[in-house]
TORMAR-146173 format. One record per residue: x, y, z of N, C-alpha, C in turn; residue in three letters; residue number from 1. Coordinates in Angstrom, 1 decimal, padded with zeros to 4 digits. Example, Ala and Ser with C-alpha at 12.3 -4.5 7.8 and 13.67 -1.06 7.14 Angstrom:
013.2 -005.7 007.8 012.3 -004.5 007.8 013.2 -003.3 007.8 Ala 1
012.8 -002.2 007.1 013.7 -001.1 007.1 012.9 000.0 007.9 Ser 2
END
This chain:
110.3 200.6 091.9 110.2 199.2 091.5 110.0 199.1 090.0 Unk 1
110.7 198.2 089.7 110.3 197.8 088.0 108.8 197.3 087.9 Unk 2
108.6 197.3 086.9 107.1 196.6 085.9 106.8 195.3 087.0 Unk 3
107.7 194.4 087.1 108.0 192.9 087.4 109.0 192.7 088.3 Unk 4
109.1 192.3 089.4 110.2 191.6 090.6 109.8 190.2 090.2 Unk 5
111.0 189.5 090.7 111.3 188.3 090.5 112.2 187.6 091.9 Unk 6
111.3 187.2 092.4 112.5 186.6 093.8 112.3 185.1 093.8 Unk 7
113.5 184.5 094.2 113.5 183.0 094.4 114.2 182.9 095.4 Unk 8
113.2 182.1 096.4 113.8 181.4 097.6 114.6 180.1 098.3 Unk 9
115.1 179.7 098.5 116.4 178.7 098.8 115.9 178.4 099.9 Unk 10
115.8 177.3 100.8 116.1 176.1 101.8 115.4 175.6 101.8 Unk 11
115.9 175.1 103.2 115.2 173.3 103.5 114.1 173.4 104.0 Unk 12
113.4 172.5 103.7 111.9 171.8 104.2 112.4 171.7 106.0 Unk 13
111.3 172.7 105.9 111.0 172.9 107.8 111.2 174.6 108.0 Unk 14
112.4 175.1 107.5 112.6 176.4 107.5 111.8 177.5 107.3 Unk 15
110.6 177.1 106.6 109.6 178.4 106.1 110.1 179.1 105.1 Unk 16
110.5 178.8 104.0 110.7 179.2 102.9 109.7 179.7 102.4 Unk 17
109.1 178.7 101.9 107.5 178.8 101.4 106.8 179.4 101.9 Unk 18
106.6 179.9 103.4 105.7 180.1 103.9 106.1 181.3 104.1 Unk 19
107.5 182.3 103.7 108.2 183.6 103.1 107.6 183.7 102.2 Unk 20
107.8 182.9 101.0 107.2 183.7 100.1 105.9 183.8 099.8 Unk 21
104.8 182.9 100.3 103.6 183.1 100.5 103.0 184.1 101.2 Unk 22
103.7 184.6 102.1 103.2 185.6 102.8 103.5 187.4 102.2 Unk 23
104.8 186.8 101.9 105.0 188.2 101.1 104.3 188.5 100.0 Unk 24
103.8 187.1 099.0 102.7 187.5 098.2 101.7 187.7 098.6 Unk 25
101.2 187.9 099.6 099.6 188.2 100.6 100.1 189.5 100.6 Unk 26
101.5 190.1 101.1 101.0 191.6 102.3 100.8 192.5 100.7 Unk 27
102.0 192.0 099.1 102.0 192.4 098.4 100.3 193.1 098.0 Unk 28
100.2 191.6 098.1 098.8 191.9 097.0 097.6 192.7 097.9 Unk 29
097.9 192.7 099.3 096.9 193.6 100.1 097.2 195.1 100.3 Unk 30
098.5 194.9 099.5 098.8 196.7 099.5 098.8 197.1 098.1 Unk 31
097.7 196.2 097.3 097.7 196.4 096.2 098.2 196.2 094.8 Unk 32
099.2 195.4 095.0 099.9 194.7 093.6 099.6 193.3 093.3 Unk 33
099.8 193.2 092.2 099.5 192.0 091.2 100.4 191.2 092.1 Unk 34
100.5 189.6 092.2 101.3 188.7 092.7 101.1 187.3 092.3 Unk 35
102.3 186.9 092.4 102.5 185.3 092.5 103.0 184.7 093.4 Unk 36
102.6 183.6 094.6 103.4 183.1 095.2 103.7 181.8 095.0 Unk 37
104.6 180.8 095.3 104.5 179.4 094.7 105.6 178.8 094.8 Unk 38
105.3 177.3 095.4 106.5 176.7 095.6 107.0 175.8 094.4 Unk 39
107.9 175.2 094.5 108.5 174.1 094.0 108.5 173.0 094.6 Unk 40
107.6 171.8 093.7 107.9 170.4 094.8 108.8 169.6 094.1 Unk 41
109.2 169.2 095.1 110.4 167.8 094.8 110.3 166.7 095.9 Unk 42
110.9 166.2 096.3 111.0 164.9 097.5 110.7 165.5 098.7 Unk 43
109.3 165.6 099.3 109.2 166.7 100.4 109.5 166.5 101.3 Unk 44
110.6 166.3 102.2 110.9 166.0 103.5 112.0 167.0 104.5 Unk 45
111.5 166.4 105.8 111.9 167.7 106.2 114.0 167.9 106.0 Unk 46
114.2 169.0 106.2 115.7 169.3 105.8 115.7 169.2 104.5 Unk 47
115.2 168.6 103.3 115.5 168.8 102.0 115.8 169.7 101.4 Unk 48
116.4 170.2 100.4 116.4 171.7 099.6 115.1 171.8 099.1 Unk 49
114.4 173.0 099.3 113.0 173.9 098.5 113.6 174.7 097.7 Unk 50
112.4 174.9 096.9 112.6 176.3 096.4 111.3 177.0 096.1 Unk 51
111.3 178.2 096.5 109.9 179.0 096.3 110.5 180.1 095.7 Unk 52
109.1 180.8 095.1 109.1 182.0 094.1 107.9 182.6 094.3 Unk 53
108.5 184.1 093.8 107.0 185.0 094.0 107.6 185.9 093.1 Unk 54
106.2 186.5 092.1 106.1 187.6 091.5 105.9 188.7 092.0 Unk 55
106.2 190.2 091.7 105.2 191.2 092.4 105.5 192.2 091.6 Unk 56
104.1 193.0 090.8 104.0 193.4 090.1 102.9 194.8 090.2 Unk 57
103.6 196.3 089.3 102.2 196.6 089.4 101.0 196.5 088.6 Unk 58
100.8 196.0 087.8 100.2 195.6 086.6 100.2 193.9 086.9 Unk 59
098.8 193.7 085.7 098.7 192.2 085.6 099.9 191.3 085.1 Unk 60
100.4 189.8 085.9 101.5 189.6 085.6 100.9 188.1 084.8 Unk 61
101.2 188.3 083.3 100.7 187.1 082.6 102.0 185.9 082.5 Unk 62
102.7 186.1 083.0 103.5 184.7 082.8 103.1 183.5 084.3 Unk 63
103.6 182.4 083.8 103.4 181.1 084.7 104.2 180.2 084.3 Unk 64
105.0 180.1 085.4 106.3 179.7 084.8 107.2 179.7 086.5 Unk 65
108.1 178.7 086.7 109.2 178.7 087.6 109.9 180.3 087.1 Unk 66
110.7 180.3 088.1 111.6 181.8 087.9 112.7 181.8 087.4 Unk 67
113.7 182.0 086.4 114.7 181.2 085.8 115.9 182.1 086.1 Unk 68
115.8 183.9 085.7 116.1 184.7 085.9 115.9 185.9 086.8 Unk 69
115.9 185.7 088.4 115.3 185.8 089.3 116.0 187.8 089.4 Unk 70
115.3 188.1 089.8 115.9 190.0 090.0 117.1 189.9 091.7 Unk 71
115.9 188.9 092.8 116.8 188.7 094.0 116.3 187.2 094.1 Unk 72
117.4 186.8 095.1 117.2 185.3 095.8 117.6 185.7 097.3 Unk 73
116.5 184.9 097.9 116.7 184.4 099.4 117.3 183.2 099.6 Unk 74
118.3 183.2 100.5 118.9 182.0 101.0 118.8 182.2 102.5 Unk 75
118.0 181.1 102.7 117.7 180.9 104.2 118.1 180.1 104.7 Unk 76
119.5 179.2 104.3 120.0 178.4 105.1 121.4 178.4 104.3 Unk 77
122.2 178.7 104.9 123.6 178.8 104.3 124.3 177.7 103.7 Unk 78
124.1 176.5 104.2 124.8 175.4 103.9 124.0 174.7 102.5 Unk 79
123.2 175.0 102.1 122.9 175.0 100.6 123.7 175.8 099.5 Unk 80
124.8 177.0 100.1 125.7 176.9 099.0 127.1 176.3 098.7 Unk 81
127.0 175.1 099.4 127.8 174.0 099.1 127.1 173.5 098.0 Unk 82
126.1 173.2 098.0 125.3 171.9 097.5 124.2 172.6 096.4 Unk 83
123.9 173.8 096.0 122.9 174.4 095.1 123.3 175.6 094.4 Unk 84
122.9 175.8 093.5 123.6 177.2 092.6 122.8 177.8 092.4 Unk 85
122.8 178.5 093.9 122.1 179.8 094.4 121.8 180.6 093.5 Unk 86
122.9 181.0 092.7 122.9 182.4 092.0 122.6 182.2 090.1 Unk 87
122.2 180.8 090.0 122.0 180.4 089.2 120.7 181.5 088.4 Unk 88
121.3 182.2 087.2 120.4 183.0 086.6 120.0 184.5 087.2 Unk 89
120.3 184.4 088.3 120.5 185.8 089.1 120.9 187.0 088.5 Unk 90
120.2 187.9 088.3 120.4 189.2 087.3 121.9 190.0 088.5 Unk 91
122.6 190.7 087.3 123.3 191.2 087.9 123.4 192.2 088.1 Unk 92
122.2 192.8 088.4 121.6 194.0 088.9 121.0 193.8 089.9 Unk 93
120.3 192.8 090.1 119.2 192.4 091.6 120.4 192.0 092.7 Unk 94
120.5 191.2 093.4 121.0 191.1 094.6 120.4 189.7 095.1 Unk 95
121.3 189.5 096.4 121.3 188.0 096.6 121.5 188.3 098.2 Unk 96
120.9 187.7 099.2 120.6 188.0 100.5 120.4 186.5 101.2 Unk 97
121.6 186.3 101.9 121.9 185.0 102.9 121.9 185.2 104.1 Unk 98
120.9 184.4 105.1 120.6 184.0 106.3 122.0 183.6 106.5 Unk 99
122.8 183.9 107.7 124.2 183.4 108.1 125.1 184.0 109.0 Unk 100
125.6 182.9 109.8 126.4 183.8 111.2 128.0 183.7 110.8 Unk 101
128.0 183.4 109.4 129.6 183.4 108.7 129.8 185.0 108.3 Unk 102
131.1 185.3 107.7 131.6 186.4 107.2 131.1 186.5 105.7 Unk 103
131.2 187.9 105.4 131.4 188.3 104.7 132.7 187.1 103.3 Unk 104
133.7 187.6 104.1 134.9 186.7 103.2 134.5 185.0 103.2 Unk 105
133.5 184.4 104.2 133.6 183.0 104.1 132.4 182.6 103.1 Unk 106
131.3 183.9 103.0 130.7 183.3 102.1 130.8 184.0 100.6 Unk 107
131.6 185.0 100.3 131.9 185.6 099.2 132.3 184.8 097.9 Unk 108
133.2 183.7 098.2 133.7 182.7 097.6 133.0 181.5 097.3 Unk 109
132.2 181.6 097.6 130.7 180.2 098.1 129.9 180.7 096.6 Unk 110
129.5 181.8 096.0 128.8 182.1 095.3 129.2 181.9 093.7 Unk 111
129.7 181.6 093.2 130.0 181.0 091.7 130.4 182.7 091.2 Unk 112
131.3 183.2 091.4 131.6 184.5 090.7 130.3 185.5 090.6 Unk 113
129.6 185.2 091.4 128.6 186.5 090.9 128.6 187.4 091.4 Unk 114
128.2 188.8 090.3 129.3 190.1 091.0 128.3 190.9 091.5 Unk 115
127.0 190.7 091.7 125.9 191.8 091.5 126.0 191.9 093.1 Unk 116
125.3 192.6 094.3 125.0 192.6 095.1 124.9 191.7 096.5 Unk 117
125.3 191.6 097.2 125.6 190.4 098.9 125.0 191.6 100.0 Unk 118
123.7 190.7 100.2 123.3 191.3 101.8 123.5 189.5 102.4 Unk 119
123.8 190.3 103.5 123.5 189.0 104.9 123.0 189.4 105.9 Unk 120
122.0 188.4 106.9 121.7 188.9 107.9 122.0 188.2 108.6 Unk 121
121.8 187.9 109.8 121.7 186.8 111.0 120.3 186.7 111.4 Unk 122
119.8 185.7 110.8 118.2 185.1 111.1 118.3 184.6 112.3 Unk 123
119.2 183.9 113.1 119.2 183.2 114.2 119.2 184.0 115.2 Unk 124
120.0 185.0 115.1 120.2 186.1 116.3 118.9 186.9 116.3 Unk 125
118.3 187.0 115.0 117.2 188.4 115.8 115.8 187.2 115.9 Unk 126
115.9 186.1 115.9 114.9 184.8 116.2 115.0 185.0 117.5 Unk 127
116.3 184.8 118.1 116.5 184.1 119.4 116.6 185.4 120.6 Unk 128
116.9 187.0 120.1 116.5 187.9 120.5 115.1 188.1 120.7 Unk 129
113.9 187.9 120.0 112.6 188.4 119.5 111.8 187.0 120.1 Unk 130
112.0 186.2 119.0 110.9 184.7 119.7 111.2 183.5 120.7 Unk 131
112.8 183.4 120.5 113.4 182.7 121.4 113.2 181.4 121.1 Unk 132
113.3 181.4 119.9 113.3 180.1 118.9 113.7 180.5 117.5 Unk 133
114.5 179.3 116.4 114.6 179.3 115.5 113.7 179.4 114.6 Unk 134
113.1 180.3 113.7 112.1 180.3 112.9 113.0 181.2 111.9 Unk 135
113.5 181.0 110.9 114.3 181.7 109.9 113.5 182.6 108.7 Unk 136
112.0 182.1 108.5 111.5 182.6 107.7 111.2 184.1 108.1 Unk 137
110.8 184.5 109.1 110.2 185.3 109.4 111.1 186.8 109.1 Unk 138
113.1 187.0 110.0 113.5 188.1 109.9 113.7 187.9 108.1 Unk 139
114.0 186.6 107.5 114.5 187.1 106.2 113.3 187.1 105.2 Unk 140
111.9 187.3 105.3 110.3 187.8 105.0 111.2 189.6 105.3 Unk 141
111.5 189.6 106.5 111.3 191.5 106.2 112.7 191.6 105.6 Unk 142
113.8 191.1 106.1 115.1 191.3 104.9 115.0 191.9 103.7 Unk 143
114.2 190.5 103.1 113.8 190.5 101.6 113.1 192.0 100.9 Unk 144
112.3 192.1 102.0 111.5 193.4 101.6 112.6 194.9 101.4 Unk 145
113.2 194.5 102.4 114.4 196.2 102.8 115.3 195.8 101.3 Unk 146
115.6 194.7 100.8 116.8 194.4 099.7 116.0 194.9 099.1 Unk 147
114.6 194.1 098.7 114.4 193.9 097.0 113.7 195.1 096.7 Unk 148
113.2 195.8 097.9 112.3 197.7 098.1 111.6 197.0 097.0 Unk 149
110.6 195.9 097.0 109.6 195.3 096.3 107.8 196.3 097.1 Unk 150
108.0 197.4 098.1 107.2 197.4 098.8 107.5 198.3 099.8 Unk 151
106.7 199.4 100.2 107.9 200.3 101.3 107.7 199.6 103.0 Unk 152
108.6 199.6 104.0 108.9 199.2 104.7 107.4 199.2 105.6 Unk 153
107.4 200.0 105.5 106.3 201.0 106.7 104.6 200.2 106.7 Unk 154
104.6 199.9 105.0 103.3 199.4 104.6 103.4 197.8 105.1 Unk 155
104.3 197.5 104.2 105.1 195.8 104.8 104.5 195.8 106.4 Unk 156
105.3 196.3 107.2 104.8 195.9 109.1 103.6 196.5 109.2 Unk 157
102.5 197.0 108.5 101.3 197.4 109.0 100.4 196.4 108.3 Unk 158
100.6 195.5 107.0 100.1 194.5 106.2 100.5 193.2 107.1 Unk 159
101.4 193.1 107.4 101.9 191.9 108.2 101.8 192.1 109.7 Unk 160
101.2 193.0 110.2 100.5 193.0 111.4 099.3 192.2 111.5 Unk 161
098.5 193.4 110.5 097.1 192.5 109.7 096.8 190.8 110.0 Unk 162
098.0 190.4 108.9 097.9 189.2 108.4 098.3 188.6 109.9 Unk 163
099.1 189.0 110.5 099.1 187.8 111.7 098.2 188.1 112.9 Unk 164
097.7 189.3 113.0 096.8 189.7 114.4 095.7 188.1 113.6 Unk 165
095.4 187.9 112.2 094.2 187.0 112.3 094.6 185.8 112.3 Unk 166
095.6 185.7 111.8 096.4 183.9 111.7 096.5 183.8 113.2 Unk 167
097.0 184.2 114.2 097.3 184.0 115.7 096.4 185.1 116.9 Unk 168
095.0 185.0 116.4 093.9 185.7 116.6 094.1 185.2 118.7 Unk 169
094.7 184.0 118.9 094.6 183.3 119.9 095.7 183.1 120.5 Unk 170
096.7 183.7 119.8 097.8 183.9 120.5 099.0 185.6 120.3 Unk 171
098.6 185.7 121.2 098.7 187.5 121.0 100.3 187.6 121.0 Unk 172
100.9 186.8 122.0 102.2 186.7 122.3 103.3 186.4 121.0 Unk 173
102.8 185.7 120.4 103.0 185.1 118.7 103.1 186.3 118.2 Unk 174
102.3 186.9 118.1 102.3 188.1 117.1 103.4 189.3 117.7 Unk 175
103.5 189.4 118.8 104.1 190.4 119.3 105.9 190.1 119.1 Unk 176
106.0 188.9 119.3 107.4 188.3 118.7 107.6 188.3 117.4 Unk 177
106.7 188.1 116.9 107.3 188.3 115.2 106.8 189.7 114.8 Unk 178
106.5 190.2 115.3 106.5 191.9 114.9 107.8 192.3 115.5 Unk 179
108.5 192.2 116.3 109.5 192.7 117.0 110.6 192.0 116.0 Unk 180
110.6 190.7 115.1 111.7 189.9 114.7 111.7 190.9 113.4 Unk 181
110.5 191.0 112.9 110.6 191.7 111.3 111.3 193.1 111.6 Unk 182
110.9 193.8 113.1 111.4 195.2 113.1 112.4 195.5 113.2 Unk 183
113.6 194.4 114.1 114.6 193.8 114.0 115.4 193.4 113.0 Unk 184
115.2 192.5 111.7 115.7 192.5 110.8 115.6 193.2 109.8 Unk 185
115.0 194.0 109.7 115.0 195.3 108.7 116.4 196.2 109.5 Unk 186
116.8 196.4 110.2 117.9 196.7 111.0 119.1 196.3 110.7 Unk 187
118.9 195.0 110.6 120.1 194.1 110.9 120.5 193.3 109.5 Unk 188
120.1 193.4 108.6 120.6 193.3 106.9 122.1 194.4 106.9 Unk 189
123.4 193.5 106.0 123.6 194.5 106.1 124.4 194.0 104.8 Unk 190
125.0 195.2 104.1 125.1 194.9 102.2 126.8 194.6 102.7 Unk 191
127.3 193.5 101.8 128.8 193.5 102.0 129.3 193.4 100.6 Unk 192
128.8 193.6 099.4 129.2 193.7 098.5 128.2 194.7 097.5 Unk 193
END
């Protein structure tokens, strides 16, 4: 990992964007790295476009600041690259990683010429495999991790065990579904460019 990661996250209000990148800056910083997690507000309603960002670093990270030049972006809802410029500032060495049950060729052309890197997963399928609901944040939380290797995999699902055995201290079943979704989409990313 470099000095500094830079990720920016993409979708709508309801999807768990935020609540991706907030978490990833928790398992970060509990496996020991400097972090930033933090949304972007605008008109908060549900289906809106968000956008969230998180730093992760091994050293102290002094800047504060939106993300302008991001290393990777999450896109957790595909139909924002009609309507948003995903790849806006996107280094062309990091990589760009979309939630989506389209092709390869249908969304290659969607992206404004950018040449660096295309993973995709299908968030819906290993949701509806694992929790048997739509929760999109969750497979592309471990995605992100397997793309951006911000963190090794292994520590990631033992930190985010952690973190949910105490958030759903009262529902065991919760946890056991989203440990299977994360184990799941770390699988199921797959690079098409």
């Amino acid at each position: 990992m470099s000095q500094l990661t830079e990720i920016r996250w993409h979708g709508r209000g309801g999807q768990g964007a935020k609540t991706a990148a907030l978490l990833l800056a928790d398992v970060a910083f509990q496996s020991g790295k400097f972090v930033q997690g933090f949304p972007e507000y605008g008109p908060e309603r549900m289906g809106a476009p968000i956008t969230a960002y998180d730093r992760i670093s091994d050293t102290e990270i002094r800047v504060h600041s939106n993300i302008y030049e991001p290393d990777f972006v999450a896109v957790v809802d595909d139909t924002l690259l009609h309507t948003v410029d995903v790849t806006a500032g996107l280094k062309k060495e990091g990589a760009i990683l979309i939630n989506t049950e389209k092709s390869a060729d249908e969304i290659l052309p969607l992206l404004n010429g950018y040449e660096g890197k295309v993973f995709l997963i299908n968030a819906y399928h290993v949701c509806m495999e694992t929790l048997g609901k739509y929760f999109p944040n969750t497979p592309m939380l471990a995605a992100m991790v397997k793309v951006s290797k911000v963190m090794d995999t292994d520590v990631f699902l033992k930190e985010m065990e952690t973190s949910l055995q105490h958030k759903f201290a009262r529902k065991p079943e919760v946890l056991e579904g989203n440990m299977k979704a994360l184990k799941l989409a770390l699988g199921e990313v797959v690079q098409c460019r």
